[in-house]
C-alpha positions in Angstrom: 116.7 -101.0 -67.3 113.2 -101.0 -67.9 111.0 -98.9 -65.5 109.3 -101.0 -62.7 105.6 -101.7 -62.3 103.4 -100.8 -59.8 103.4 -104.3 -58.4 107.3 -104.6 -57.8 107.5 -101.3 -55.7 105.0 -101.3 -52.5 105.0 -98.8 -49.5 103.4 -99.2 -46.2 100.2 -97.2 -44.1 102.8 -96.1 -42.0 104.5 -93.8 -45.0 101.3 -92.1 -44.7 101.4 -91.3 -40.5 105.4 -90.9 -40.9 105.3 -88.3 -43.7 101.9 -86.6 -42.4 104.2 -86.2 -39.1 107.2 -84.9 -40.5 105.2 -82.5 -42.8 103.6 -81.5 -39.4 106.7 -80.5 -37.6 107.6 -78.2 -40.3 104.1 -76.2 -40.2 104.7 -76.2 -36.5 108.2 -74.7 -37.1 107.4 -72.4 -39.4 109.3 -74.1 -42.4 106.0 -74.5 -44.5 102.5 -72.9 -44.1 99.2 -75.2 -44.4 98.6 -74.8 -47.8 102.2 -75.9 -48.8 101.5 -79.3 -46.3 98.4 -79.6 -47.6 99.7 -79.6 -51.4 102.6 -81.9 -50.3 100.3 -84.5 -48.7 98.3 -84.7 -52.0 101.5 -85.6 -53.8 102.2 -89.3 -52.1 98.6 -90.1 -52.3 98.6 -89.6 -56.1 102.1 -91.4 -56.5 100.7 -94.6 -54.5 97.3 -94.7 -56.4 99.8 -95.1 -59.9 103.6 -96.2 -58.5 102.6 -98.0 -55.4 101.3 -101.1 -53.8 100.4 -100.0 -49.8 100.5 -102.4 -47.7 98.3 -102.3 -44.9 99.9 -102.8 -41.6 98.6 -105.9 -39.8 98.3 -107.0 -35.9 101.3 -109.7 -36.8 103.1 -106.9 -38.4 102.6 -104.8 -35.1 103.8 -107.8 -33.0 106.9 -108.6 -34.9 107.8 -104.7 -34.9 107.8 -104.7 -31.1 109.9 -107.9 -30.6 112.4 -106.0 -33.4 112.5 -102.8 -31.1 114.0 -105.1 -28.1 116.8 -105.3 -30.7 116.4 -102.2 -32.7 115.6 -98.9 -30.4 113.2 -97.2 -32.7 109.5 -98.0 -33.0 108.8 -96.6 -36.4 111.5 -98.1 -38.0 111.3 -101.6 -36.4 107.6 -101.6 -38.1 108.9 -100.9 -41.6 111.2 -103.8 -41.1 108.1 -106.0 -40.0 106.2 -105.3 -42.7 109.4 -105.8 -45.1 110.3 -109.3 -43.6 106.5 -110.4 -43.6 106.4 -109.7 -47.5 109.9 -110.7 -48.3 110.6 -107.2 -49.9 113.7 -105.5 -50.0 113.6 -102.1 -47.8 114.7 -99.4 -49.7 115.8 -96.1 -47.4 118.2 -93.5 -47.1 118.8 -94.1 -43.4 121.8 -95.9 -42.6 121.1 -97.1 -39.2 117.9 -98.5 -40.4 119.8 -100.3 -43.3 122.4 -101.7 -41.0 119.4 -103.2 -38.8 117.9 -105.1 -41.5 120.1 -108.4 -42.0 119.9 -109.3 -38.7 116.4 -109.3 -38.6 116.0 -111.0 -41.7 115.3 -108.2 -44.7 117.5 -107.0 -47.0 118.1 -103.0 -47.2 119.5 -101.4 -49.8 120.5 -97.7 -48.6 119.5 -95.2 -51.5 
């Protein structure tokens, strides 16, 4: 299979928040120190700038996240399936629960 271009493989704004966050819990906990988050938030702005589309997150996006929460409990997650349905992309994850949620709102998962 040939490699995939930029264009076929697209990540949201919210990556950035959600990994920034994650990366931040483990400086708080002592699992990394700041120059280790620091190096490992370089690395996903490089990879979007060459592997990447990001795809802003837009007021409709927002919107259609919320309705998604009254059926799926998690905020974050019902935003990635917005932005997913909105584009007609396929939501690649490694989080089951978040896979199982996408049909019945509309996007296909495929759990990694």
């Amino acid at each position: 299979m040939p490699p995939q271009s930029p264009a076929d493989l697209a990540i949201s704004d919210l990556v950035a928040t959600e990994f920034s966050a994650a990366l931040s819990i483990k400086l708080r906990t002592g699992q990394i120190d700041t120059t280790d988050r620091m190096e490992a938030l370089a690395l996903p702005t490089r990879l979007a700038a060459h592997s990447f589309t990001v795809l802003p997150v837009t007021k409709y996006q927002f919107r259609t996240g919320a309705r998604f929460a009254d059926q799926y409990a998690r905020a974050g997650d019902s935003l990635h399936l917005a932005v997913c349905a909105d584009h007609g992309a396929t939501l690649c994850t490694l989080d089951r629960r978040l896979a199982d949620a996408g049909p019945a709102l509309g996007v296909k998962p495929m759990l990694l």
